[in-house]
Every structure is written in structure tokens, then in C-alpha cells.
mmCIF file of the C-alpha atoms, coordinates in Angstrom:
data_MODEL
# 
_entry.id   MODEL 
# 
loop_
_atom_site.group_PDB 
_atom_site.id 
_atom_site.type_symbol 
_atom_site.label_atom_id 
_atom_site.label_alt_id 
_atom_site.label_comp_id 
_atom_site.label_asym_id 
_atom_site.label_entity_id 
_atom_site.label_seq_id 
_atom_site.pdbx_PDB_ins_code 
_atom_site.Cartn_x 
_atom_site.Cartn_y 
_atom_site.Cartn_z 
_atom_site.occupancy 
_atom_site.B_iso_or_equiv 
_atom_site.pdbx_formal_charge 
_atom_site.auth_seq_id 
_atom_site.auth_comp_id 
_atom_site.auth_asym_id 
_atom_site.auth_atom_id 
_atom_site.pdbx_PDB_model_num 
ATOM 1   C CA . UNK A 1 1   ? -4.574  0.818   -29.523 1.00 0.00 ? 1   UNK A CA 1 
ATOM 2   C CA . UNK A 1 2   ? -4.695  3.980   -27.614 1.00 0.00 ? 2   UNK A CA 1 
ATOM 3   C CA . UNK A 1 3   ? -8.776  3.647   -26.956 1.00 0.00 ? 3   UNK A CA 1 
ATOM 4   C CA . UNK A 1 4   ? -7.708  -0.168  -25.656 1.00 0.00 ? 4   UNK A CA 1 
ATOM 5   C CA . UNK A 1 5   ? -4.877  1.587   -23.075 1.00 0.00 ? 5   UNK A CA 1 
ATOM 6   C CA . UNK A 1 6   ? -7.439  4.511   -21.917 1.00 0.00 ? 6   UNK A CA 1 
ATOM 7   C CA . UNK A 1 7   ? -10.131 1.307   -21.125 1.00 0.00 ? 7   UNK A CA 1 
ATOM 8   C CA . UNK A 1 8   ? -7.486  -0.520  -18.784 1.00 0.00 ? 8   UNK A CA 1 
ATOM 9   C CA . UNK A 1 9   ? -6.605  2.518   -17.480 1.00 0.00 ? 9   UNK A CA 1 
ATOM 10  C CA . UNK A 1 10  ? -10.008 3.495   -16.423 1.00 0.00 ? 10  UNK A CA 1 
ATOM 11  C CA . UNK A 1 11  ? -10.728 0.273   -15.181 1.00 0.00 ? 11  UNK A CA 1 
ATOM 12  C CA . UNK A 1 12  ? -7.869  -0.175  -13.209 1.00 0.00 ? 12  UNK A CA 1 
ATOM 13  C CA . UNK A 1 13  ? -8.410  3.218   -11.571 1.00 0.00 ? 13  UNK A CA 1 
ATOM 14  C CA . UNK A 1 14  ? -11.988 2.327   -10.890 1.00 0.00 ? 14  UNK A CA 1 
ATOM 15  C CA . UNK A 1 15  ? -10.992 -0.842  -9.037  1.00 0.00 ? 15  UNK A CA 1 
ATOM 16  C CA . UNK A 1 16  ? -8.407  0.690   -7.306  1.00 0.00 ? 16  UNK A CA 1 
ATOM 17  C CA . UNK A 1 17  ? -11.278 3.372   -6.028  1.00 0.00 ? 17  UNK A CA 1 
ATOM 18  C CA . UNK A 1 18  ? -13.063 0.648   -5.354  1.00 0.00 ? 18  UNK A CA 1 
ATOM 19  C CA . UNK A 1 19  ? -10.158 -0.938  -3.062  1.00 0.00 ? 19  UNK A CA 1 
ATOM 20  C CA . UNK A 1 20  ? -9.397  1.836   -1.040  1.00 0.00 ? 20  UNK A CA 1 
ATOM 21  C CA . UNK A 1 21  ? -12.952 3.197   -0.408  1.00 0.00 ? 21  UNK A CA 1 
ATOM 22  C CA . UNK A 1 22  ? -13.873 -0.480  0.839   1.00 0.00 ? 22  UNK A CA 1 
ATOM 23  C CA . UNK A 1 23  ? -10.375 -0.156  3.030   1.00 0.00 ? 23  UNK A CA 1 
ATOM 24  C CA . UNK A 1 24  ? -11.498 2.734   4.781   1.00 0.00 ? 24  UNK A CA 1 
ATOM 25  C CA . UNK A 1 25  ? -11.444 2.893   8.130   1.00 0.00 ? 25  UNK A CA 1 
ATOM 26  C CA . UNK A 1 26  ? -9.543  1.531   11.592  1.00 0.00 ? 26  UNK A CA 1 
ATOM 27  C CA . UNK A 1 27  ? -7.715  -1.885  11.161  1.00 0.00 ? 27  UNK A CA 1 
ATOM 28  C CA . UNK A 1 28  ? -6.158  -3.926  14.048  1.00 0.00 ? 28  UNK A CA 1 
ATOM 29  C CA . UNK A 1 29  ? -2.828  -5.991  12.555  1.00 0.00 ? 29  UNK A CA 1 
ATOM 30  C CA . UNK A 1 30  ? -1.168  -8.826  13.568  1.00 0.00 ? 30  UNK A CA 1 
ATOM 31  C CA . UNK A 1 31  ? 2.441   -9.128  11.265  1.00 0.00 ? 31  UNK A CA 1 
ATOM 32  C CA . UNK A 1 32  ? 4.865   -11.839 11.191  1.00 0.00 ? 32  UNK A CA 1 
ATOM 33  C CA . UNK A 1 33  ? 8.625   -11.002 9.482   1.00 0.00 ? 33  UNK A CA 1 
ATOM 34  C CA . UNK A 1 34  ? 10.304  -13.821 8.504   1.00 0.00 ? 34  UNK A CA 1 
ATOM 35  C CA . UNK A 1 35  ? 13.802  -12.806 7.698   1.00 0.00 ? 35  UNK A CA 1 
ATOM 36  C CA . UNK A 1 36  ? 15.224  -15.404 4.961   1.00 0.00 ? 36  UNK A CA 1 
ATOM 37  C CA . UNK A 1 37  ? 17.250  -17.350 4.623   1.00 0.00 ? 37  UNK A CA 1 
ATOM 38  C CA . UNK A 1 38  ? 17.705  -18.178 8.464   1.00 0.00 ? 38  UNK A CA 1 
ATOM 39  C CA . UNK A 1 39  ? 14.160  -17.865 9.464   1.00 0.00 ? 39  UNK A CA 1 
ATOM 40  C CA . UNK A 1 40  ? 14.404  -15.557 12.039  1.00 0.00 ? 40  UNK A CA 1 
ATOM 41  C CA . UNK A 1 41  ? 10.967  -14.201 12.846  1.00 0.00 ? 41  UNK A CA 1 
ATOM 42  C CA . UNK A 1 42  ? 9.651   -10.929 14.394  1.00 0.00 ? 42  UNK A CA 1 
ATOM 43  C CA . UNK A 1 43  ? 5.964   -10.645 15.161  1.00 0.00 ? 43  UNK A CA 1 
ATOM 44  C CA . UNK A 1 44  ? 4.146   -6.965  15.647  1.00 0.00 ? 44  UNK A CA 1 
ATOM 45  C CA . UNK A 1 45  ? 0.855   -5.903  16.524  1.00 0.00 ? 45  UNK A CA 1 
ATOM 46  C CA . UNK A 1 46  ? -0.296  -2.317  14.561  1.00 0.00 ? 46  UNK A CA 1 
ATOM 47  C CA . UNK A 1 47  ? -3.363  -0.369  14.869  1.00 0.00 ? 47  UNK A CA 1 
ATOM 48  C CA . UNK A 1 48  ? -3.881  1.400   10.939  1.00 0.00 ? 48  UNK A CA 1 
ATOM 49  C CA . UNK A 1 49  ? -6.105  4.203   9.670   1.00 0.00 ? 49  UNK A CA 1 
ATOM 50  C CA . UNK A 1 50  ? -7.432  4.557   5.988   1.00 0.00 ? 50  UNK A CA 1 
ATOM 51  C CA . UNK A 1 51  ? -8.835  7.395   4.512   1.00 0.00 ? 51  UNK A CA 1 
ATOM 52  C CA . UNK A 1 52  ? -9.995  7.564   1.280   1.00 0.00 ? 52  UNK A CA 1 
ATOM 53  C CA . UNK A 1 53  ? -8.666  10.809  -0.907  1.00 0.00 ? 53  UNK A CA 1 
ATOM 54  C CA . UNK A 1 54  ? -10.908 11.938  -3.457  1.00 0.00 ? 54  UNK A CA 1 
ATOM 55  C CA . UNK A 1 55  ? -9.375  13.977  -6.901  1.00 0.00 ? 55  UNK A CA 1 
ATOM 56  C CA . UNK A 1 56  ? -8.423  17.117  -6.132  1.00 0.00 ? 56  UNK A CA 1 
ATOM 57  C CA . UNK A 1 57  ? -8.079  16.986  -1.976  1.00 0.00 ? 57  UNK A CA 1 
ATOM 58  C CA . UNK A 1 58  ? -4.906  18.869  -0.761  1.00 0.00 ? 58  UNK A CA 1 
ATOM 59  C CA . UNK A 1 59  ? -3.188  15.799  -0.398  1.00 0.00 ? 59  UNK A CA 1 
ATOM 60  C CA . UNK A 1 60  ? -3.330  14.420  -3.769  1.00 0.00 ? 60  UNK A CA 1 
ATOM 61  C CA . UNK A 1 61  ? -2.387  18.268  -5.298  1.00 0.00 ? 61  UNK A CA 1 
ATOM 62  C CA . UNK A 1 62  ? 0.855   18.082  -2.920  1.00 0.00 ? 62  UNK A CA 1 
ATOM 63  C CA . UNK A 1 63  ? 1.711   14.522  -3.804  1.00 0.00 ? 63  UNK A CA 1 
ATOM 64  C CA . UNK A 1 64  ? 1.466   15.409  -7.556  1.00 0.00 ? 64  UNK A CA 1 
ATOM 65  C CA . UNK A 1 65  ? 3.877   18.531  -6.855  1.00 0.00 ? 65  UNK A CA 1 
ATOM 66  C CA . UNK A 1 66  ? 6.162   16.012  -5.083  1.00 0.00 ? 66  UNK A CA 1 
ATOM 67  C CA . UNK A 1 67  ? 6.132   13.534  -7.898  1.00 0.00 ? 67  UNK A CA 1 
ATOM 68  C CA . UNK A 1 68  ? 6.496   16.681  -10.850 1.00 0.00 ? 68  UNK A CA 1 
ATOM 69  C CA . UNK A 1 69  ? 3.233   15.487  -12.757 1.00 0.00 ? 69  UNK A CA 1 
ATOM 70  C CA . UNK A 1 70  ? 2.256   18.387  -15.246 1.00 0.00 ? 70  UNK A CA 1 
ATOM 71  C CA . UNK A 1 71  ? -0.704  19.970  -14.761 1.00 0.00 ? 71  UNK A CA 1 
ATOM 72  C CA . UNK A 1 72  ? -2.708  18.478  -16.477 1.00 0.00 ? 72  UNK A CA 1 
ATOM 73  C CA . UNK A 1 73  ? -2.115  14.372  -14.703 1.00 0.00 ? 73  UNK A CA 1 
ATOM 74  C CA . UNK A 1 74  ? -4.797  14.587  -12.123 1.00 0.00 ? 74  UNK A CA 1 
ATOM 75  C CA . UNK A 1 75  ? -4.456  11.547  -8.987  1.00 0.00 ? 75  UNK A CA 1 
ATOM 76  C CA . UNK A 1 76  ? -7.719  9.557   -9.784  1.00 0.00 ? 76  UNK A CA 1 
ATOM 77  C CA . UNK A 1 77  ? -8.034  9.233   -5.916  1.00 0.00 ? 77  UNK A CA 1 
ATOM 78  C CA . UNK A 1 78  ? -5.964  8.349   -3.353  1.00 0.00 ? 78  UNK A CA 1 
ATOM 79  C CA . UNK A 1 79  ? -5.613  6.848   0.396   1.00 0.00 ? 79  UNK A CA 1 
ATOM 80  C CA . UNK A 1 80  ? -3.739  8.034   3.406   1.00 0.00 ? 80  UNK A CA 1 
ATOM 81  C CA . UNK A 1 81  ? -2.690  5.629   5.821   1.00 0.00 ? 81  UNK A CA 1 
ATOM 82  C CA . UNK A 1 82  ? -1.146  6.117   9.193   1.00 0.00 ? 82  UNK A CA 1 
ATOM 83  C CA . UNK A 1 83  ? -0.109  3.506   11.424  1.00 0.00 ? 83  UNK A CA 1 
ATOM 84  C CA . UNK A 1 84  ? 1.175   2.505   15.061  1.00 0.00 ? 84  UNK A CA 1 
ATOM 85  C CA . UNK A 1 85  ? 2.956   -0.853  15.441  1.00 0.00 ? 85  UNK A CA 1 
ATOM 86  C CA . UNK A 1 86  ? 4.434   -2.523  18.765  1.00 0.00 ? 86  UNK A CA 1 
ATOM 87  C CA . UNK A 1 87  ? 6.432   -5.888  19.059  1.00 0.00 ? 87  UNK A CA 1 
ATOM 88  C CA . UNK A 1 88  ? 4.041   -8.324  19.957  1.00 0.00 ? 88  UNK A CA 1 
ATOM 89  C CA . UNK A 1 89  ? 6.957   -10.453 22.622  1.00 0.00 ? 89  UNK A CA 1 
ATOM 90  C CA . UNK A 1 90  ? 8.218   -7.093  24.265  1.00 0.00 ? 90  UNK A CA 1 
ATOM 91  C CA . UNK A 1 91  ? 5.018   -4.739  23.781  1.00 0.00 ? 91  UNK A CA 1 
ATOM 92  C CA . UNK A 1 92  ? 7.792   -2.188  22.620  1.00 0.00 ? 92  UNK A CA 1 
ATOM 93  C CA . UNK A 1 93  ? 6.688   0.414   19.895  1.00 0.00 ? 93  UNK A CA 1 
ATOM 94  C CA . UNK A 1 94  ? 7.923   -0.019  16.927  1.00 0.00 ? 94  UNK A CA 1 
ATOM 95  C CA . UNK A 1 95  ? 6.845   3.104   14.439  1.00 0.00 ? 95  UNK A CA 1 
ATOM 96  C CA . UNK A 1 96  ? 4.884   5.258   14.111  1.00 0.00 ? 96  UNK A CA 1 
ATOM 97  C CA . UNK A 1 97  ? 3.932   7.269   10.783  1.00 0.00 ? 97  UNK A CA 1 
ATOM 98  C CA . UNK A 1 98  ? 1.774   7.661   7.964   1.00 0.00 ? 98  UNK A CA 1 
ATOM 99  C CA . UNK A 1 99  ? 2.019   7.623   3.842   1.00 0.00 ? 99  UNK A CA 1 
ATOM 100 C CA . UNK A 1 100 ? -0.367  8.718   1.105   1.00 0.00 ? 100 UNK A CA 1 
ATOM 101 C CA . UNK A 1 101 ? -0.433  6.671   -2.248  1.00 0.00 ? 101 UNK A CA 1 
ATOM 102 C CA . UNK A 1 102 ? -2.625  8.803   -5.424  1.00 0.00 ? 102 UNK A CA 1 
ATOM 103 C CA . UNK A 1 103 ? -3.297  6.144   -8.221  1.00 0.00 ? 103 UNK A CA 1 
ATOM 104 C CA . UNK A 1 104 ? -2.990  7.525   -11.581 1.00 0.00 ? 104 UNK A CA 1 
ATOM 105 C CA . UNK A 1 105 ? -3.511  5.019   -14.532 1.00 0.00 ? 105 UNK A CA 1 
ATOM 106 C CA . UNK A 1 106 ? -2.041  1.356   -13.379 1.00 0.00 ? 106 UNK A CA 1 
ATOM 107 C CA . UNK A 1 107 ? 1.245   3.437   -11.277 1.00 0.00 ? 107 UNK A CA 1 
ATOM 108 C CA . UNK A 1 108 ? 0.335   4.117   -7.731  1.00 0.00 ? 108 UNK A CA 1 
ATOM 109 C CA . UNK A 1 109 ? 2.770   6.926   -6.174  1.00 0.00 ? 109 UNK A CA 1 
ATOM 110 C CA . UNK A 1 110 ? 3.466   7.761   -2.902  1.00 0.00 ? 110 UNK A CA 1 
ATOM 111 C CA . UNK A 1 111 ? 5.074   10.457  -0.492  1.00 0.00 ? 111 UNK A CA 1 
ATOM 112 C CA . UNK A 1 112 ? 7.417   8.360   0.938   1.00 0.00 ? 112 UNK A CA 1 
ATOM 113 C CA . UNK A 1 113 ? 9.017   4.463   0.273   1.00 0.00 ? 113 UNK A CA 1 
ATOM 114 C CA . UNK A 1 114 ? 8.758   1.361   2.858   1.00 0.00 ? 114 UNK A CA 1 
ATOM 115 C CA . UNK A 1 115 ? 12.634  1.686   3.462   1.00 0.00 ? 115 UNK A CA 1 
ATOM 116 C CA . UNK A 1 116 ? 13.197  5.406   2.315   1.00 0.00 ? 116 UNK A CA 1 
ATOM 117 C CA . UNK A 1 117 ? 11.550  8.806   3.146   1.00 0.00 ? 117 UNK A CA 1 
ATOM 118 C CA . UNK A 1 118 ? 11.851  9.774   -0.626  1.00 0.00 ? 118 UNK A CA 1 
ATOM 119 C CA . UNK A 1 119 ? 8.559   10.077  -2.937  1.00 0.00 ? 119 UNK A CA 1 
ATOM 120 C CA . UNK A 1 120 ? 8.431   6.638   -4.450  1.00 0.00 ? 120 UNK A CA 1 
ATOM 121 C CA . UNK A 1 121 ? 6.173   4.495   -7.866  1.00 0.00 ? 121 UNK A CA 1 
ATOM 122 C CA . UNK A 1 122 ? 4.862   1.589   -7.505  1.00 0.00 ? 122 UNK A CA 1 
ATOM 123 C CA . UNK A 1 123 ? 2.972   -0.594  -10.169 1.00 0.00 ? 123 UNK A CA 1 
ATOM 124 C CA . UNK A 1 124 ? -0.547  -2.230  -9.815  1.00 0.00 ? 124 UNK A CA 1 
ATOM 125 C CA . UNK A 1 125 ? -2.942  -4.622  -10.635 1.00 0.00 ? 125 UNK A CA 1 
ATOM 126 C CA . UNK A 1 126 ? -5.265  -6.853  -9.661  1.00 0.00 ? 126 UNK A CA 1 
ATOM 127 C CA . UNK A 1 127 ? -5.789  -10.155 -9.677  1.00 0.00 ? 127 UNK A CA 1 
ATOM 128 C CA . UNK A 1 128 ? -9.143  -10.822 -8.720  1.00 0.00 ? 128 UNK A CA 1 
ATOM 129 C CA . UNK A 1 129 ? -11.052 -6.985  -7.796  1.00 0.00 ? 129 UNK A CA 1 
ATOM 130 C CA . UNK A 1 130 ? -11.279 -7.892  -4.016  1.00 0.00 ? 130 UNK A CA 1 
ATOM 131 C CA . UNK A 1 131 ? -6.813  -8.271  -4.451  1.00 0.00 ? 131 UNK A CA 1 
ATOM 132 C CA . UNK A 1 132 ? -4.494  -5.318  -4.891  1.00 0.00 ? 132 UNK A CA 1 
ATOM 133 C CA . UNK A 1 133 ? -0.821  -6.225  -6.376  1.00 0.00 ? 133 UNK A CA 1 
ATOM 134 C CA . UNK A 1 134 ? 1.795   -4.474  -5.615  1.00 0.00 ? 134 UNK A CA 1 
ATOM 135 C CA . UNK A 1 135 ? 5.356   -3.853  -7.511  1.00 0.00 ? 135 UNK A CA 1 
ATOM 136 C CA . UNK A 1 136 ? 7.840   -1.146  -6.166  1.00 0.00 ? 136 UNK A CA 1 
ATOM 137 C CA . UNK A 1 137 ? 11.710  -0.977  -7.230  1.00 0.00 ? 137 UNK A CA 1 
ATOM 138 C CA . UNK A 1 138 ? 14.239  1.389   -5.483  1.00 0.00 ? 138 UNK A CA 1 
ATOM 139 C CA . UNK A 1 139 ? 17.794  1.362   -3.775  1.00 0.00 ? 139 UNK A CA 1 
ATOM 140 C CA . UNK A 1 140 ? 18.405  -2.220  -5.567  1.00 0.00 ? 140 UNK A CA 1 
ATOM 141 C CA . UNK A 1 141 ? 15.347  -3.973  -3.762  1.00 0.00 ? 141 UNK A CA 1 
ATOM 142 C CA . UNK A 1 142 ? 12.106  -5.168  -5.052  1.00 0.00 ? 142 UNK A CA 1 
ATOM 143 C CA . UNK A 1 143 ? 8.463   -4.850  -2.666  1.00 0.00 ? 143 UNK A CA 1 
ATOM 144 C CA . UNK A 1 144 ? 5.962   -7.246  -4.268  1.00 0.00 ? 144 UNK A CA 1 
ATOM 145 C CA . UNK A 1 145 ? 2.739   -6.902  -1.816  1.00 0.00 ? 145 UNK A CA 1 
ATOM 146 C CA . UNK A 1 146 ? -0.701  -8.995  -2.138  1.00 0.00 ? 146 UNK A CA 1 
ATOM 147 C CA . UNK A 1 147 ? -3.430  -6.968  -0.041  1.00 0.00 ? 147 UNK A CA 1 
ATOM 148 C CA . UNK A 1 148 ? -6.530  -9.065  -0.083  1.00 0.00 ? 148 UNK A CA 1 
ATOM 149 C CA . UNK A 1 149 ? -10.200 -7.811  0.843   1.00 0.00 ? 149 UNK A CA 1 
ATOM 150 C CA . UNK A 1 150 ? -12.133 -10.833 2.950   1.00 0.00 ? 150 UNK A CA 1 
ATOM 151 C CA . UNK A 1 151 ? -15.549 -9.987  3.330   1.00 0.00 ? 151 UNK A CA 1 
ATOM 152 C CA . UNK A 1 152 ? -16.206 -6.771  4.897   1.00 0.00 ? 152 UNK A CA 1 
ATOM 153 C CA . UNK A 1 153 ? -13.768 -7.114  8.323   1.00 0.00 ? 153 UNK A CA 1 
ATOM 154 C CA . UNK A 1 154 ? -10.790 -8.514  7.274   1.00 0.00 ? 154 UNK A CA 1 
ATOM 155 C CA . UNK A 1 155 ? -7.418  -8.357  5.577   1.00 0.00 ? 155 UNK A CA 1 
ATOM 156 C CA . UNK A 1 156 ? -4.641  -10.122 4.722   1.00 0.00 ? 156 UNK A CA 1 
ATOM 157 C CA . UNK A 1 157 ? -1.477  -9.106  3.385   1.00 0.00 ? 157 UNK A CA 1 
ATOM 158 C CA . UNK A 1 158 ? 1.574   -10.695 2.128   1.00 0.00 ? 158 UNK A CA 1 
ATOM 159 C CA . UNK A 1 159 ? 5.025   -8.483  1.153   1.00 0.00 ? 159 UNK A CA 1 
ATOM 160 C CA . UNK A 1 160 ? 8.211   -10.093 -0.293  1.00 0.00 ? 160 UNK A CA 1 
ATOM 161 C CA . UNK A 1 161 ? 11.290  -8.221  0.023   1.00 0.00 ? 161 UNK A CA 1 
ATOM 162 C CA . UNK A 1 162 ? 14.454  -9.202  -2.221  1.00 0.00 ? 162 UNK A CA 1 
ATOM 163 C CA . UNK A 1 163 ? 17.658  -8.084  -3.246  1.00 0.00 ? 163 UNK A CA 1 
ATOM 164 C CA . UNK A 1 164 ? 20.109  -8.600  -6.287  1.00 0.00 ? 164 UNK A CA 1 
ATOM 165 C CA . UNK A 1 165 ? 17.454  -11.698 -7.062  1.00 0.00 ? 165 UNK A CA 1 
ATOM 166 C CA . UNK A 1 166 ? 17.237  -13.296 -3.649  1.00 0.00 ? 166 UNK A CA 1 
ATOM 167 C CA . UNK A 1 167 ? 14.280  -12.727 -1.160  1.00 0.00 ? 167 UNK A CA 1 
ATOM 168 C CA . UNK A 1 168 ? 14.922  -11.396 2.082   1.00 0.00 ? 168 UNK A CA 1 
ATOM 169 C CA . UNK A 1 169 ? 12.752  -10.977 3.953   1.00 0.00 ? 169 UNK A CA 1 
ATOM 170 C CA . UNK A 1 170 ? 8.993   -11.958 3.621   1.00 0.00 ? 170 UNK A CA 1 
ATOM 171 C CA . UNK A 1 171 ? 5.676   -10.021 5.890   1.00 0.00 ? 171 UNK A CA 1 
ATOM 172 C CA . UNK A 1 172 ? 2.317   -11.638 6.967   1.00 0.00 ? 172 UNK A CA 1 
ATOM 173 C CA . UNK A 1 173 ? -0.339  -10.673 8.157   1.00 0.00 ? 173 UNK A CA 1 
ATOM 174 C CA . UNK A 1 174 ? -4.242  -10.593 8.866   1.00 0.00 ? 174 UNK A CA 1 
ATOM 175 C CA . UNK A 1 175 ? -6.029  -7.602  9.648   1.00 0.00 ? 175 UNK A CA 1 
ATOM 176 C CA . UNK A 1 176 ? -9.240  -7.042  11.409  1.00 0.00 ? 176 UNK A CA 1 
ATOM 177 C CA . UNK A 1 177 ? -11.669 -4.254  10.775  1.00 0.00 ? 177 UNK A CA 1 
ATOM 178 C CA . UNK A 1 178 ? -12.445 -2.391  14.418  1.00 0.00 ? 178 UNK A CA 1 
ATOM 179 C CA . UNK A 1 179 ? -13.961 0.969   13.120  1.00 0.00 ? 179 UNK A CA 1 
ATOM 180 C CA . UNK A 1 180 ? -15.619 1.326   9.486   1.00 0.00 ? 180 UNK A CA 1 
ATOM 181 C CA . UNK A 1 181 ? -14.756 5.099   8.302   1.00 0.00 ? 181 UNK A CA 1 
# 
């Protein structure tokens, strides 16, 4: 049994090597919120950054001191992302930031949370190798995210927010590939 969990292991952590070395690079992203269950919408425009993180990068060795992994749980790899978004109606900015996820078996973990500043788990998988799944649980909400690889220059992303059972809010979008890193 144990031989059987180290083989899904390593292949999920090769896929998800895979995935963020093919994400590298600039990304121009078009969102659309649809708060539930009124429908109110809110539409953004971001420009993102991807950087792969290879085992053993400063990045990864301070995310697994903020996380308390022994010594001996290396991060596989790892991606940093920053981002700055604008509303798309009013052309007013929105955020501006950046996170860094390290993937260590099928649990990605990450400096910070979508709607908390705290270090934060999330699970993985994939359904098809070109589709990263998302699962992340804090503060009483759920974050299921679809990120989907479309050929070499695009994206497209799906998140569902809900709480106590009920979805809240849910997040399109399509991004397009401006720089390759």
C-alpha cells in the first residue's frame, strides 16, 4: 500500500511541475464575479506573473518554515504569482499582491489564503494533466478552483466560493498569455 501512495504522490507532483512550469510567464485576465444568489456581477481586468520555484529556492525553504514542515518534507517545486487587477467599468485598481504555493505530495500550501493573510493548505488533483483542481477550507468557507491549460496562450479559470453549504459567490475567467517566462 505504501509503494501505491509514494506512486500517486510522485505523479501528482510531477504533473503539478508540469502545470506550473507550462504557466510561467505574463498573463492578461479578464474575471467576472457573480455574487449568488442575486446575481450581482463585478468584472476586473488583471495583469499576472508566474514564476516557477524549483526545490530548494529561498522561497520554498521560507514557506516550509511558515507551514512547520520538519526537515526532512522538502516543497517538490513551487510557483510565485503576483498580480495587479482593475475594475473593468471604473478602470479603478483593485489589488495588488502576490502569493507563493510549494506542492508537496497531493497538498499544495501557500503563504497566504484568498480571503486571509495567514499561511493556508489546499488539496489537488487533476482531472485531465492540462487541469489543476483546487480544494481549500478555512474561516467556515470552501475555494474549489478549476485552472485549465488551452494550448500554449490561454487560460481559463473557474472558483466557487461557499459557505455553511451554500455557494456564494462564483469567479470566471480567461486568460491570455502576453510574455512566455
Amino acid at each position: 500500500m505504501t509503494s501505491r501512495l509514494k506512486l500517486t504522490q510522485t505523479t501528482e507532483e510531477s504533473l503539478i511541475a508540469a502545470f506550473f512550469r507550462k504557466s510561467g510567464g505574463r498573463w492578461h485576465s479578464e474575471r467576472r464575479y457573480y455574487t449568488l444568489p442575486d446575481g450581482e456581477t463585478k468584472e476586473m481586468v488583471s495583469l499576472i506573473t508566474v514564476r516557477f520555484l524549483e526545490q530548494g529556492c529561498d522561497e520554498l525553504l521560507e514557506l516550509q518554515q511558515l507551514h512547520e514542515l520538519p526537515d526532512g518534507m522538502a516543497l517538490t517545486c513551487g510557483t510565485h504569482v503576483s498580480w495587479k487587477s482593475r475594475d473593468s467599468v471604473t478602470g479603478r485598481k483593485q489589488s495588488e499582491d502576490s502569493t507563493v504555493f510549494g506542492a508537496l505530495g497531493d497538498i499544495l500550501y501557500r503563504d497566504r489564503g484568498f480571503a486571509t493573510s495567514k499561511p493556508i493548505t489546499a488539496q489537488y488533483y487533476f482531472s485531465h494533466p492540462q487541469t489543476l483542481c483546487l480544494r481549500t477550507e478555512y474561516k467556515g468557507s470552501v475555494f474549489e478552483e478549476e485552472v485549465k491549460l488551452v494550448g500554449d496562450h490561454y487560460r481559463t479559470r473557474q472558483s466557487i466560493i461557499s459557505r455553511a453549504g451554500e455557494q456564494k459567490m462564483i469567479g470566471q475567467y480567461l486568460e491570455k498569455r502576453i510574455k512566455l517566462d
